[in-house]
C-alpha positions as MATLAB code, in Angstrom:
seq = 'XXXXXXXXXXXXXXXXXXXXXXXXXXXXXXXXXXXXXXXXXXXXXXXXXXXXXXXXXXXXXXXXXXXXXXXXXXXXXXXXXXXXXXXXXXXXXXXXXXXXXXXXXXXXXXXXXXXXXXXXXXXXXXXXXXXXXXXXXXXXXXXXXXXXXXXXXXXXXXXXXXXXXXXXXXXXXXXXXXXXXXXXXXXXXXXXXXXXXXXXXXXXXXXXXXXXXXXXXXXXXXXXXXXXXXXXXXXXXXXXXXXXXXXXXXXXXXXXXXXXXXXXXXXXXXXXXXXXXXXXXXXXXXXXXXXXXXXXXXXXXXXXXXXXXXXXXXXXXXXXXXXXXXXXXXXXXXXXXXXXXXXXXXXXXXXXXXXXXXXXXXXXXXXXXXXXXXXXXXXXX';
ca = [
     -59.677   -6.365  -30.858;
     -57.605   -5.255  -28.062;
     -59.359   -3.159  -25.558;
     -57.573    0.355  -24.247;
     -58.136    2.850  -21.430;
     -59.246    3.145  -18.207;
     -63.009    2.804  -17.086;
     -64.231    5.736  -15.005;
     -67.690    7.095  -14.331;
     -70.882    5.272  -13.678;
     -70.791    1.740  -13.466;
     -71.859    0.185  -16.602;
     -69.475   -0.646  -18.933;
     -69.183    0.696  -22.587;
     -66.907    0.075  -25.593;
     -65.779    2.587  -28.431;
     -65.153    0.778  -32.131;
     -63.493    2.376  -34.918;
     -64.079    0.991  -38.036;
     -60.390    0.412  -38.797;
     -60.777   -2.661  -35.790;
     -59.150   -0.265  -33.056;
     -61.514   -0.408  -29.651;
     -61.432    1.677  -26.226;
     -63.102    0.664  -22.997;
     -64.419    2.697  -20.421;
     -67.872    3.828  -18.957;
     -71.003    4.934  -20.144;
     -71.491    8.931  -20.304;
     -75.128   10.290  -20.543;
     -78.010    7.577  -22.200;
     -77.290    3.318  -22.301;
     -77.384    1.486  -25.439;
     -75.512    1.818  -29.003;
     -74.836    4.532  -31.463;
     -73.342    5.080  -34.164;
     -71.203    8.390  -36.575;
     -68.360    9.805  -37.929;
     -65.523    9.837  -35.486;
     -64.477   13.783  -34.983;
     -62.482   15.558  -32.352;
     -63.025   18.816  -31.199;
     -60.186   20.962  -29.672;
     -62.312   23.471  -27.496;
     -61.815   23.917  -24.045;
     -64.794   25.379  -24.069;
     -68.302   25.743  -25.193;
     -69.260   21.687  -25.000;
     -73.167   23.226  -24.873;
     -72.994   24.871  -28.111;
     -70.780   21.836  -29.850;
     -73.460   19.121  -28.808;
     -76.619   21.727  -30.167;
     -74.656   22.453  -33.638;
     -76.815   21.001  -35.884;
     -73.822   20.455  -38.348;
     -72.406   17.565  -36.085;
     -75.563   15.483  -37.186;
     -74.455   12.028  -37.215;
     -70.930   12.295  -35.859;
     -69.357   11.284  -32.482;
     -67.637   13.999  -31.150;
     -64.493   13.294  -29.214;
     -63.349   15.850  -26.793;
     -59.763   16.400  -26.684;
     -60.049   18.788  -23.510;
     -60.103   15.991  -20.786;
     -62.152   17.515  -18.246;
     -65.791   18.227  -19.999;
     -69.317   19.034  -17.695;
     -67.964   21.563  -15.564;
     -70.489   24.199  -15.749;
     -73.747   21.916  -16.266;
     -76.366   22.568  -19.272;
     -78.355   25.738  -19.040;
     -81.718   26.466  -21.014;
     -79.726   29.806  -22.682;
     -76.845   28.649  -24.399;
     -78.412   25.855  -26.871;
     -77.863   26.685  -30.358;
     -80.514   24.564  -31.743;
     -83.774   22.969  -29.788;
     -81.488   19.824  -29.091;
     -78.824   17.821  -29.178;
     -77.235   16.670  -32.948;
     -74.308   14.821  -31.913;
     -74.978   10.946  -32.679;
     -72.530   10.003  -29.440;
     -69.939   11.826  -26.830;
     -66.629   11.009  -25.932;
     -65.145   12.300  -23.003;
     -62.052   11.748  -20.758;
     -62.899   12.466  -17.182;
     -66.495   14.342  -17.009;
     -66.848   16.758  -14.040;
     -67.995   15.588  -10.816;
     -69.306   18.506   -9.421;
     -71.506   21.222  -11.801;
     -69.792   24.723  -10.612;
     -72.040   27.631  -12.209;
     -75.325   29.139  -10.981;
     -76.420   29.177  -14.127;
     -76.890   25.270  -14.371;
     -80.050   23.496  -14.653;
     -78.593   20.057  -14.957;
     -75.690   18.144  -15.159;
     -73.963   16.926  -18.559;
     -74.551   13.679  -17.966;
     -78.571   14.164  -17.056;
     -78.909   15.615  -20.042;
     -77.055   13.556  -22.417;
     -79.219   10.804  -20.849;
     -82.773   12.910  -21.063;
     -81.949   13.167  -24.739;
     -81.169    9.952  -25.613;
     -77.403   10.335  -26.230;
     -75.050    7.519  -26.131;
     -71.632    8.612  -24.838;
     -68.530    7.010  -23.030;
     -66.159    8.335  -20.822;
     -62.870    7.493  -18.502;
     -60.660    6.293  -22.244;
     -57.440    7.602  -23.447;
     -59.112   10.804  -25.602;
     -55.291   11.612  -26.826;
     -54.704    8.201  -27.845;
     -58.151    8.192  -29.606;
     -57.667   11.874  -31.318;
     -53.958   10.773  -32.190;
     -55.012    8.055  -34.108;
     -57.999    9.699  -35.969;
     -55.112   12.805  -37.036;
     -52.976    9.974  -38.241;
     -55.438    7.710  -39.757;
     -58.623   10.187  -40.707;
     -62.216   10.284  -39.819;
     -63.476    7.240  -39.934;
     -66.740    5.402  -38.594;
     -67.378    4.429  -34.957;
     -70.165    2.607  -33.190;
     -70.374    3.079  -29.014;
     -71.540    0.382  -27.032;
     -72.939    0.219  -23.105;
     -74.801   -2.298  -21.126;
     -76.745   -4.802  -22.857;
     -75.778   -3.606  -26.522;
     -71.785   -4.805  -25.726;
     -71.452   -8.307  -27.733;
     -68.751   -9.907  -29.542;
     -65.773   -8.355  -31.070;
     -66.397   -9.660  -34.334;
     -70.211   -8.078  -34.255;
     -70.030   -5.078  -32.631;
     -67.039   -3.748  -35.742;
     -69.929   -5.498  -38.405;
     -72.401   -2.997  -37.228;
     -70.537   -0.599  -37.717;
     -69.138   -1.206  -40.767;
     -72.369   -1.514  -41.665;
     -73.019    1.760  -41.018;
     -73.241    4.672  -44.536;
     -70.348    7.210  -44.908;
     -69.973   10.719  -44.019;
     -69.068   10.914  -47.720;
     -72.080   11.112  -50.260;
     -74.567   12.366  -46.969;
     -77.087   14.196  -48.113;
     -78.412   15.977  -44.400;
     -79.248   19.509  -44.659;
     -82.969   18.766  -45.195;
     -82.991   16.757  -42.359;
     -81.717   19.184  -39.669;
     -83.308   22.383  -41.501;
     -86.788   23.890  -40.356;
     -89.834   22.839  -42.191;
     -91.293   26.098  -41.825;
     -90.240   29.204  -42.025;
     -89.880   32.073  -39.018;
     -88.889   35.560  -38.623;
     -86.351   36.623  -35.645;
     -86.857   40.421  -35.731;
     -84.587   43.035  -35.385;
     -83.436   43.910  -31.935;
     -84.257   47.879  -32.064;
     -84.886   49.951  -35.546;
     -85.365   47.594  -38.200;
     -82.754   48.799  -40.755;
     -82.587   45.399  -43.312;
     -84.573   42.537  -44.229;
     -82.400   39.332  -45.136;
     -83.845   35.737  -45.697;
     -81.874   33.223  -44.182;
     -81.657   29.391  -45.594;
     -81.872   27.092  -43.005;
     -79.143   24.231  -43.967;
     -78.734   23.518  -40.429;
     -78.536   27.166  -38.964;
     -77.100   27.766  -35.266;
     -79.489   30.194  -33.010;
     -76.935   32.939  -32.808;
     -76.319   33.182  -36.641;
     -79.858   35.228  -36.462;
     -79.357   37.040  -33.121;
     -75.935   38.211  -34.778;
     -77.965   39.949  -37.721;
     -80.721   41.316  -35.288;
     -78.638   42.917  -33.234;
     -77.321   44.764  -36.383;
     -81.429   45.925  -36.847;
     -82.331   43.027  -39.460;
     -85.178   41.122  -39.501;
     -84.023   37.365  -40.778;
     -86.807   35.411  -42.712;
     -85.521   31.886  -41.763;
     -86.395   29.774  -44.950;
     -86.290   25.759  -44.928;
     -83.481   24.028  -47.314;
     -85.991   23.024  -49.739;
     -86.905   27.140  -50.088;
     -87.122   28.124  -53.997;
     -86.078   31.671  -55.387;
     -89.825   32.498  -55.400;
     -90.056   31.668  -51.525;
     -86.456   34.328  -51.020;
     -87.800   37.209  -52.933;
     -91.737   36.837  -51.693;
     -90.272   38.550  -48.803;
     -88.002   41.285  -50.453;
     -85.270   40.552  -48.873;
     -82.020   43.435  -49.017;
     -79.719   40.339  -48.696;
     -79.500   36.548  -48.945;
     -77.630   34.524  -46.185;
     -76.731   30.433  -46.847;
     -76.127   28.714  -43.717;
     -74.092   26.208  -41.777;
     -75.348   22.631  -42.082;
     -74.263   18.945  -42.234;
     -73.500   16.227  -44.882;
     -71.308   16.363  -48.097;
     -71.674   19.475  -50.205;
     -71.258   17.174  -53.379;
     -74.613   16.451  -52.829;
     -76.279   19.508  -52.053;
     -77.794   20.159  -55.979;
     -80.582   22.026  -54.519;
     -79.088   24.692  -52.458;
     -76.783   25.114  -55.531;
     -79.287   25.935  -57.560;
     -81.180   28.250  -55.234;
     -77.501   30.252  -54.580;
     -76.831   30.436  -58.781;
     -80.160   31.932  -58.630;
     -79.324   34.985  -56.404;
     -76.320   35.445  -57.799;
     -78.109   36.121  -61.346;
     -79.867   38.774  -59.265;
     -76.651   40.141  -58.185;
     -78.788   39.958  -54.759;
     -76.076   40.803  -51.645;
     -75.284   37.312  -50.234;
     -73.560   36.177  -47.623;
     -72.580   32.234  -46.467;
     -71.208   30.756  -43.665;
     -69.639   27.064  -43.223;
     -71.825   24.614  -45.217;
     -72.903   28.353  -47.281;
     -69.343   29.017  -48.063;
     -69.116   25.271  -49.617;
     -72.439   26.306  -51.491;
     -70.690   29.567  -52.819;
     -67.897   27.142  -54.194;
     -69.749   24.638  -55.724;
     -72.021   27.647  -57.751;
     -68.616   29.477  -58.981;
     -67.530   25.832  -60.697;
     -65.241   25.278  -58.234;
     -64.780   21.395  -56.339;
     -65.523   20.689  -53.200;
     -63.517   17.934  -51.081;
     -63.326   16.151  -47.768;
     -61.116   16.475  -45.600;
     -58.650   13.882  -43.560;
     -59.924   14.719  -40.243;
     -61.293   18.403  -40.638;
     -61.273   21.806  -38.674;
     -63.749   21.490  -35.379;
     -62.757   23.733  -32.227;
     -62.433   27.090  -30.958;
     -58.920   27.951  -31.442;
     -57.877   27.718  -35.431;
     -55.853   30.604  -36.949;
     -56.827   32.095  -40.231;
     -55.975   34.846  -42.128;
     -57.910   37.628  -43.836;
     -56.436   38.200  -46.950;
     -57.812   41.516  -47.819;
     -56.967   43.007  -44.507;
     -53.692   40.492  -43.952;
     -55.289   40.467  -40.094;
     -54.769   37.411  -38.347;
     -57.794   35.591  -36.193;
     -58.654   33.204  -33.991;
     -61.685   31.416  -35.286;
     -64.064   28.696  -34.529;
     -64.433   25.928  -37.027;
     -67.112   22.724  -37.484;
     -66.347   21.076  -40.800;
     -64.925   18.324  -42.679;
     -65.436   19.677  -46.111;
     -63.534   22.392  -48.163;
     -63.539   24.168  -50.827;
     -60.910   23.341  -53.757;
     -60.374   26.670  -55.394;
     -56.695   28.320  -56.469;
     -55.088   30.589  -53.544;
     -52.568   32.546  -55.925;
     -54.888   34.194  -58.210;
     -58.794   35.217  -59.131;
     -60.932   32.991  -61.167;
     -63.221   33.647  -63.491;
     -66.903   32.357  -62.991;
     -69.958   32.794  -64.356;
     -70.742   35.589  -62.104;
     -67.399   37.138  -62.505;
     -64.271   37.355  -60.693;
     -63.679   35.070  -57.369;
     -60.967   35.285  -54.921;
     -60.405   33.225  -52.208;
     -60.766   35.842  -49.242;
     -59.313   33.790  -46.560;
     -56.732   30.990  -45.724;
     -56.421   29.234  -42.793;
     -52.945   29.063  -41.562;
     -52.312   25.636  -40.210;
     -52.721   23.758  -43.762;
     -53.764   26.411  -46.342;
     -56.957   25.028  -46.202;
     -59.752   27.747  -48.080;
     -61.709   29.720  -45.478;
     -63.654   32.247  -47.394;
     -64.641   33.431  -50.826;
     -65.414   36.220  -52.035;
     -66.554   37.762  -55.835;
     -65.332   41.169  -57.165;
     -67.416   42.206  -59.472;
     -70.807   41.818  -57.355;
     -71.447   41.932  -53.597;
     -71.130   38.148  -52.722;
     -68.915   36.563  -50.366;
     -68.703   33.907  -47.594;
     -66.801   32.158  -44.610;
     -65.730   28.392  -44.197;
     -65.940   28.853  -40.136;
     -67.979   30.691  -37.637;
     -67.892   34.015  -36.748;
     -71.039   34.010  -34.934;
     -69.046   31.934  -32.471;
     -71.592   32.121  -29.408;
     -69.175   30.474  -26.653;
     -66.315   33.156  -28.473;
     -63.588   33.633  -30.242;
     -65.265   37.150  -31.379;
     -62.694   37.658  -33.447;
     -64.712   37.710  -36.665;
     -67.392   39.396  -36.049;
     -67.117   42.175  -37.966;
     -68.358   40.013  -41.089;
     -71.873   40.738  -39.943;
     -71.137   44.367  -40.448;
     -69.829   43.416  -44.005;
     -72.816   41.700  -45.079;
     -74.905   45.458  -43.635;
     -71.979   47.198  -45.898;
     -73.449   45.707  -48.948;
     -76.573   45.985  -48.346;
     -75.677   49.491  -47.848;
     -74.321   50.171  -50.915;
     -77.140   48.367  -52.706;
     -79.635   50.226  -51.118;
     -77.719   53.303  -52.009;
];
């Protein structure tokens, strides 16, 4: 293997491996040692705080295609989750100097406190051109002691399971359940399945006066209506949605009960899969802050944030029929006509493929929160 880029950084040395035999060099960014992922880049300038506490990016090395990263430090406010998901963290030139007052730490401190494996000072547009050209794909990082021979180093990984076929909701989700309460008068109740659920999906319905009865993946329909709930919410979350026969179920359930539902990410790939339709992966997916996609039933164009590598495969030119009735898709995303939303006409059901709870922003899709209380309003009513 040929080795690329510049070291920068600390001084220990660390090595990037692609499964595909293609290797970077550079310096080791936050903990020492080896890890192991999916190979993803994420276009946010932005945000870096939120990416790294997303628990869909479980098992994935996230590549950062902005080259400076660590500028404002880690705070205790912005997590979205009680830690860090990413498996590794790939970085171009990380910031030498933390420059906000709201910083506890620096990037790098707590990459290292938490056990993450990263590597910085390599060619990140070299690296994020070849994973657009060639896919997502496997990678192992190496630092220190865990650098050995060419030859090993792309057996380990290699050796490592697929993206494809990963079962990993269960493993990020809560294994009990909790209540965030409304912020103010308490206007809905809504119980929330945790797939791998960011902190501000909740806060988002709380500040709209629900109280969100967080529910862990393995949750039955008897757990969701023992706390008569006005609507039903499905979750972001990691892993292949091929696999995800349980949260299937549970969805096919509340649709029988023509229940208001609402699903986000990992949810809207849920949604799919209980209409009949297919679910695929991507070539290198849709992760960053700055993706365009278009509501079709308003024909308004947004800016949206995106974290997945899965889609759904259902027809943009016309309504299917489902067991629960008509389905449209609701939303397109307008750099590859991937499907960014669902929705069914004949009951209140519908969901998004990205985020519009979008904590470090765009806000440009908020207003789905106040969709999901429309429904629930005209249930109620």
């Amino acid at each position: 293997m040929a080795w690329e880029g510049a070291g920068s950084g600390t001084s220990t040395a660390a090595v990037l491996v692609l499964e595909d035999g293609r290797s970077f060099r550079g310096r080791a960014y936050g903990a020492v040692g080896e890890t192991f992922g999916e190979a993803v880049f994420n276009t946010g300038m932005t945000g870096y705080q939120e990416t790294l506490t997303d628990p869909s990016y479980h098992r994935q090395v996230v590549v950062m295609t902005a080259p400076h990263v660590g500028n404002t430090g880690v705070n205790d406010e912005d997590p979205e989750s009680k830690r860090i998901w990413v498996s590794g963290y790939v970085v171009r030139d990380p910031a030498r100097v933390t420059s906000s007052w709201r910083a506890k730490r620096t990037l790098d401190e707590e990459l290292a406190a938490q056990g993450v494996v990263g590597i910085s000072g390599i060619d990140t547009r070299a690296l994020t051109r070849h994973l657009r050209e060639r896919g997502a794909m496997r990678v192992g990082i190496f630092s220190g002691d865990a650098i050995v021979g060419d030859a090993d180093m792309l057996a380990r990984v290699l050796a490592q399971p697929q993206m494809k076929g990963a079962n990993l909701s269960a493993e990020v989700a809560t294994s009990e359940p909790y209540v965030v309460p409304a912020i103010g008068e308490k206007r809905f109740t809504v119980a929330a399945i945790d797939l791998g659920i960011k902190g501000m999906t909740p806060h988002r319905m709380a500040e709209r006066g629900i109280e969100v009865h967080v529910l862990p993946a393995t949750a039955t329909a008897e757990d969701v209506y023992a706390v008569s709930p006005d609507g039903v919410f499905f979750s972001n979350g990691p892993g292949d949605p091929a696999t995800a026969d349980h949260p299937v179920a549970l969805m096919r359930a509340v649709l029988e009960r023509k229940t208001p539902l609402f699903g986000i990410c990992f949810g809207n790939q849920i949604l799919g899969r209980a209409l009949g339709f297919g679910t695929y992966k991507l070539k290198y997916g849709h992760r960053g802050v700055n993706q365009p996609v278009q509501d079709r039933t308003t024909g308004k164009v947004e800016v949206t944030a995106h974290n997945h590598g899965f889609a759904v495969d259902a027809p943009l030119d016309k309504p299917s029929d489902t067991p629960f009735g008509r389905a449209e898709v609701s939303h397109v995303c307008l750099n590859d006509n991937v499907v960014e939303g669902l929705q069914l006409l004949d009951q209140p059901a519908f969901s998004v493929q990205y985020h519009p709870e979008a904590a470090a922003g765009p806000h440009d899709a908020a207003y789905l929160f106040d969709r999901f209380v429309s429904l629930m309003e005209a249930e109620r009513a």
